[in-house]
ZAZA-959723 format. One record per residue: x, y, z of N, C-alpha, C in turn. Coordinates in steps of 0.001 Angstrom, whole numbers, plus 500000, padded with zeros to 6 digits. Atoms other than C-alpha are relative to their C-alpha. Example, Ala and Ser with C-alpha at 12.3 -4.5 7.8 and 13.67 -1.06 7.14 Angstrom:
BEGIN
500890498810500000512300495500507800500900501200500000;499180498810499940513670498940507140499230501090500730;
END
This chain:
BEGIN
501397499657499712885289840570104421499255498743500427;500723501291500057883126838229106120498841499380499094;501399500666500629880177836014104870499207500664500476;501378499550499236876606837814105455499488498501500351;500795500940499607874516835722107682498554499562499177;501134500223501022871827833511106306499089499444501222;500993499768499642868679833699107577499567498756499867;500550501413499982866556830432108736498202500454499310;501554499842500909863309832184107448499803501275499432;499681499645501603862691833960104188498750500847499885;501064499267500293859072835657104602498792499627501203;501145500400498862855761835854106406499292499372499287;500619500411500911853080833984105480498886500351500319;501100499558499854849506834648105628499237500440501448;500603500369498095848703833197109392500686501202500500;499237499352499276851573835435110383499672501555499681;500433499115500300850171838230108365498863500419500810;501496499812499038846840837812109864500244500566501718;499986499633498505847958837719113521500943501352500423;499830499217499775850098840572112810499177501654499863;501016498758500360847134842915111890498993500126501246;500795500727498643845284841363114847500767500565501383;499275500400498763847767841512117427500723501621500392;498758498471499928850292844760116501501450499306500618;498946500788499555852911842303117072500191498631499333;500165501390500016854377838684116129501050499774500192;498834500763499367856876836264117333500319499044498323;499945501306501185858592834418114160501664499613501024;499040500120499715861341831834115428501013499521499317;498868500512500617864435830580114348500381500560498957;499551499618500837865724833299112363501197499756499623;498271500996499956869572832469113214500058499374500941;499504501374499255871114829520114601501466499789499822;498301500976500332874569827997114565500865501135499903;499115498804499628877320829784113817500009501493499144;500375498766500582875741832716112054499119500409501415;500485499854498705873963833238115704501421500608500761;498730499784499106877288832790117235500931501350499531;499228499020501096879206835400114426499029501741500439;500286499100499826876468837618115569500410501154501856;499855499963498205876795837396119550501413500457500169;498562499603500233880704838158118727500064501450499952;499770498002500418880191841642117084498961500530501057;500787499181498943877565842292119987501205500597501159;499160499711498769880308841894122568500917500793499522;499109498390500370882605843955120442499676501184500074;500380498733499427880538846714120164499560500552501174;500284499870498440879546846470124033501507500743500491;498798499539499081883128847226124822501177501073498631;499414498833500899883602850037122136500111501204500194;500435499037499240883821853465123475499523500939499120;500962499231500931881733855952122042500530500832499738;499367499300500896882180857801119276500891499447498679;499271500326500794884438855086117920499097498906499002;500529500610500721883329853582114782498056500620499509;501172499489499959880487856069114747499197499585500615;501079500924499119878555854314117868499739501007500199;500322499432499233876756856323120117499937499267501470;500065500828498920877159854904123450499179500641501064;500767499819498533874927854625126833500071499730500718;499329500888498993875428853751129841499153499885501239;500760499769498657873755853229133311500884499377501223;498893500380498197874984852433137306499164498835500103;500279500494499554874376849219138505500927499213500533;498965500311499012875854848214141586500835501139500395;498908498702500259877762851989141268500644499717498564;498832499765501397879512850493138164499874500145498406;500690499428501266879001851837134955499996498758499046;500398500882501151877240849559132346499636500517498620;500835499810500923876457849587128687498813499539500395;501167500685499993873258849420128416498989500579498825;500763500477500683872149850586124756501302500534498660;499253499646501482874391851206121208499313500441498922;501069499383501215872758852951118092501162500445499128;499540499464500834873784854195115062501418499089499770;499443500978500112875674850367114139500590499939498471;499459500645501072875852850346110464500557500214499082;499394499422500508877823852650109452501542499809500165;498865500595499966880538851020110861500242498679500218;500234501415500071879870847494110605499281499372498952;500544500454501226879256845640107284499338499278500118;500530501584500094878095842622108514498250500689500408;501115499593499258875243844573110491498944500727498739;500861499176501063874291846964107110499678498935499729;500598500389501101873694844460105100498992498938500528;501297500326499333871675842232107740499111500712499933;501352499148499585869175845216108430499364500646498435;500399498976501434869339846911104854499851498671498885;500223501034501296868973843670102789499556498427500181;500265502097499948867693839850102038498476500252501209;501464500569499620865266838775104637499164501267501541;500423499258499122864891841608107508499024501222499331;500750499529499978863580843780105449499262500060499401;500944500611500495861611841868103242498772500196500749;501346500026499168859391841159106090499555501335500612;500261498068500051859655845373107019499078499685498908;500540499205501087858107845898103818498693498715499826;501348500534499820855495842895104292498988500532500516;500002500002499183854546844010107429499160501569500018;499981499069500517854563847528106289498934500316498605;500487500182501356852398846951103090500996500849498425;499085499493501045855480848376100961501299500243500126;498199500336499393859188848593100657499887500984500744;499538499737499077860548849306103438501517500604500076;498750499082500205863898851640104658500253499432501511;499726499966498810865665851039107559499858501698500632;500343499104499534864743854014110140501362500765500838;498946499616499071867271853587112986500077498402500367;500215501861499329868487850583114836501428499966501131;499313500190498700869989849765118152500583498461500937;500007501555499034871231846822120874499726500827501330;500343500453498772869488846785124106501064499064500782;499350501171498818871976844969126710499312499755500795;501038500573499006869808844626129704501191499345500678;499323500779499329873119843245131408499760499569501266;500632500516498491872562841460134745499748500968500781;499881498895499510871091843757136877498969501138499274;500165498763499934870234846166134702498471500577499730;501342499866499323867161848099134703498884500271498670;500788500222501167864181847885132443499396501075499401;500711499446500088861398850038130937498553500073500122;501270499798499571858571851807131729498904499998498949;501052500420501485854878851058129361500232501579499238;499575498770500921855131853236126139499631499350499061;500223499583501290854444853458122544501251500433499578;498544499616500422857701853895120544499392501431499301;500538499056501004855533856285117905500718501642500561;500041498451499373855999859717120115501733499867500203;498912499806499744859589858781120326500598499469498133;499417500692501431860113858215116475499498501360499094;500949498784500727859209861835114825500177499782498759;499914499649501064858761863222111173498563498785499324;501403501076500228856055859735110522499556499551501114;501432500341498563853208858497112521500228498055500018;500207501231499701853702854432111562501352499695499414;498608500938500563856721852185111739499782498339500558;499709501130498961857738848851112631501205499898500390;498390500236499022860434847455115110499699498838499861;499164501165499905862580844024115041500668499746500913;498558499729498462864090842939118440500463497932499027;498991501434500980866381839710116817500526499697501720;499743500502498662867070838289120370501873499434499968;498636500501499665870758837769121509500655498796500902;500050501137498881870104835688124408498710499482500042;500798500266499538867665833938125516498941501538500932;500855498953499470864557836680126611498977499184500751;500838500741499105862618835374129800499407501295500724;500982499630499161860319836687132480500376500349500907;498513499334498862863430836923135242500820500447499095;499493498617500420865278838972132855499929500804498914;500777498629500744863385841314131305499304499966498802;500465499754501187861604840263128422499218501220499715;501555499029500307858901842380126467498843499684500767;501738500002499629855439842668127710499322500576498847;500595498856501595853201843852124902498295499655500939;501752500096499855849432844482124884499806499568498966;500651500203501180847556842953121979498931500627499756;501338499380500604845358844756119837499649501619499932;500110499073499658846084847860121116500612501301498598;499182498741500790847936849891118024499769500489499373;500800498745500908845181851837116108500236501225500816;499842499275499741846153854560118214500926500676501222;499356499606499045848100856816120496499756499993501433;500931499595498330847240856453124423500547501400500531;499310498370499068847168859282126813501336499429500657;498388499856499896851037860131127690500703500918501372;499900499220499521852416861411130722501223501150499594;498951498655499978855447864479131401501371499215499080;498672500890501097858040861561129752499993499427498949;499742500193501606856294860733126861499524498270500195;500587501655499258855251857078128812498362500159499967;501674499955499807851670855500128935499615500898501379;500243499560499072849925857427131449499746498548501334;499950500700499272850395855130134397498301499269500471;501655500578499809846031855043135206499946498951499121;500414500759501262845826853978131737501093498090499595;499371500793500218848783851629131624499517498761500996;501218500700499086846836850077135057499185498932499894;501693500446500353843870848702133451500355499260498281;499986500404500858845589847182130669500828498193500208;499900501785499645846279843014129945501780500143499112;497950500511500646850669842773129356499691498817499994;499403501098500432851676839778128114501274499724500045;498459500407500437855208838176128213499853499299499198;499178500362501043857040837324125628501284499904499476;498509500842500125860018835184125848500038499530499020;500094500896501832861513834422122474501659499593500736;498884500329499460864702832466122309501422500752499008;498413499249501030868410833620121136499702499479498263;500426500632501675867795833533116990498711500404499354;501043500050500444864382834405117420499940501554499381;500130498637500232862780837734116131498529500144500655;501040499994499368860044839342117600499241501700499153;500736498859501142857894842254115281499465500766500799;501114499311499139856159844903117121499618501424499135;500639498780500567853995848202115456500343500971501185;498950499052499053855667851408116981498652500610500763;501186499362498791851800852099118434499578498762501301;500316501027498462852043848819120502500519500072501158;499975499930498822851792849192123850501223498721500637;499742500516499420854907847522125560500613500429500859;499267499483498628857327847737128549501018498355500320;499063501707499401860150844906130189500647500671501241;499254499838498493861278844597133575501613499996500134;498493500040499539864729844605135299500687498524499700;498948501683499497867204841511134844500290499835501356;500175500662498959866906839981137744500808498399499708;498943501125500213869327837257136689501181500017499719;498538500291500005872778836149136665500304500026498403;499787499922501673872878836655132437499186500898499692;499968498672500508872744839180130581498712499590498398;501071499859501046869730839942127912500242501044499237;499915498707500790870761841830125076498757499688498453;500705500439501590868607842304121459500487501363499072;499690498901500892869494843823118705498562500656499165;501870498950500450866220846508117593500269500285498989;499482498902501273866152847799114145498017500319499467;501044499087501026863453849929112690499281500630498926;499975499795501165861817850449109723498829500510499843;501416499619500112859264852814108150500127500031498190;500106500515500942857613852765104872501311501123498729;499080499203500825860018853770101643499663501184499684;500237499137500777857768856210100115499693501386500967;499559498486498953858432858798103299501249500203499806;498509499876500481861804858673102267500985499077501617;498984500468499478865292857720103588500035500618501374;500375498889498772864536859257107565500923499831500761;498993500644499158867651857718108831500883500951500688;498613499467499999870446860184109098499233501166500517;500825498759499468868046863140109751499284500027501711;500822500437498976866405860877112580501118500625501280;498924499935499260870069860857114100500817501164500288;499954499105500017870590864360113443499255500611501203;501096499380499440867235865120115386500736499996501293;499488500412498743868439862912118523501329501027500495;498877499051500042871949864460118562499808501375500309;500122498610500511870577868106118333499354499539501655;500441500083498769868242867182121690500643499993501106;498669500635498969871056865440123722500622501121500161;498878498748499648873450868456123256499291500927500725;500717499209498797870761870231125696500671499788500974;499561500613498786872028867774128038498788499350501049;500644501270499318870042865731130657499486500410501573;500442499738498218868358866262134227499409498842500398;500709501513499234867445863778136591500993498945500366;499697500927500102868475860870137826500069498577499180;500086501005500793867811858234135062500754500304498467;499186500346501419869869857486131913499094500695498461;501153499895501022868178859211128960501022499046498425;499569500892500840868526856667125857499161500234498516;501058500098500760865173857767124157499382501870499891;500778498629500105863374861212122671498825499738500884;501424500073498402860844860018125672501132499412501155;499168500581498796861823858894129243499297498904500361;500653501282500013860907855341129003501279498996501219;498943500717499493864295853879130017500368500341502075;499866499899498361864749853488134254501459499447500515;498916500340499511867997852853134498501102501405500690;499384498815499103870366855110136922500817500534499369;499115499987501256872601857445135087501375500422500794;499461499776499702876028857471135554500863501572499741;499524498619500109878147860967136159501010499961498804;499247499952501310880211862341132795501629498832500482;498508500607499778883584861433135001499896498145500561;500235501486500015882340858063135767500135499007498539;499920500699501934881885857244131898500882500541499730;499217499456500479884788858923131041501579498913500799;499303500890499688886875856755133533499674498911499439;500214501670500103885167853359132452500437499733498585;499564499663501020885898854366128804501672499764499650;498892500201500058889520855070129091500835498698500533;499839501139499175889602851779131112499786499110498094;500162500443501203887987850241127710501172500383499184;498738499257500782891034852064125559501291499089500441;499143501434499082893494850188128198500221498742499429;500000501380500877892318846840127282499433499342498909;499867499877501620891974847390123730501478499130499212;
END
């Protein structure tokens, strides 16, 4: 069994409290470094080239260039120890339950790839895509370096006392999204970045030769209970509708703009994965 990773910081502190009540967001850095960074970036690329289903993933995928990419993983920690006990214990969700004004549960939790190329999202509010509670928070723990050429966050500040108007996908209404002040926010590999599931963000396309992945995890307060397994139930139960359109669905909204590839396309790139296993 391996070592759990140890964490370079241990809590929030007041300032960070403050600007997260202020803001609906905060940047803390240097959570991992060294080779608990590196130990993590390992099991990313493993589960990137895991085919779904195995190990209880859920896999996603999108076209870029024609060739099928990951581009998001969920439902991690049921088959990965190192990952439970990062998200479910010690310092991640300490600061959940700071953040949160009470213990905290993990919700759900995912990796974003963003591989070169691939394509970003449109402005949104996570809230309308998170049912059964109205307030959570999200953790993006950065894998790579997150810049401005490939794809960081954008957030709005200030914005997360409430729901904005929403169009047909469950996205800000584009007028409204218009007339509002984004921000980037490049954090570096190690860092973490906090956001309230009513803050307004969005990230562009990678537009660079490296790949931007983060690992997301989610957390709402304890005393709604354990919403995890039910959450994944919900999703699951939607999906088996099946999908229209051209874009990748990844989300109970259509936030994600990436192209989606056909069943026999993922079904070849898969058995290709199996191959060189």
């Amino acid at each position: 069994m391996s070592e759990p990773l140890v964490a370079g910081v241990d809590g929030l502190d007041s300032a960070m409290l403050a600007a997260w009540e202020r803001d609906g967001y905060l940047h803390v850095p240097g959570f991992l470094s060294g080779s608990d960074l590196a130990k993590l970036v390992s099991l990313v690329d493993e589960i990137g080239r895991t085919p779904d289903g195995d190990r209880e993933l859920l896999q996603h995928y999108e076209l870029v260039d024609d060739e099928v990419r990951i581009c998001r993983s969920e439902h991690l920690i049921d088959g990965h120890q190192l990952l439970r006990e990062l998200l479910t214990e010690g310092s991640m969700v300490a600061m959940a339950s700071q953040l949160l004004g009470e213990p905290a549960v993990l919700y759900k939790e995912k990796i974003n790839y963003k591989l070169a190329g691939g394509a970003g999202f449109s402005p949104h509010q996570d809230a309308p895509a998170y049912p059964f509670i109205d307030t959570h928070t999200t953790c993006m723990l950065a894998i790579d370096d997150a810049t401005a050429i490939n794809g960081c966050l954008d957030v709005v500040s200030g914005m997360h006392g409430e729901l904005l108007p929403m169009d047909d996908a469950g996205c800000i209404r584009s007028d409204v999204a218009d007339q509002m002040q984004w921000l980037p926010t490049p954090i570096a590999a190690g860092d973490l970045l906090w956001f309230h599931s009513r803050a307004p963000h969005r990230s562009g396309p990678n537009r660079s030769e490296h790949d931007r992945r983060g690992l997301f995890c989610t957390y709402n307060a304890a005393s709604h209970g354990d919403l995890r397994h039910r959450y994944y139930e919900e999703k699951l139960e939607q999906f088996a509708h099946g999908t229209e359109g051209d874009t990748t669905r990844v989300s109970l909204i259509g936030d994600f703009q990436g192209r989606r590839p056909s069943a026999s396309q993922i079904a070849d790139h898969e058995r290709r994965l199996r191959e060189q296993a």
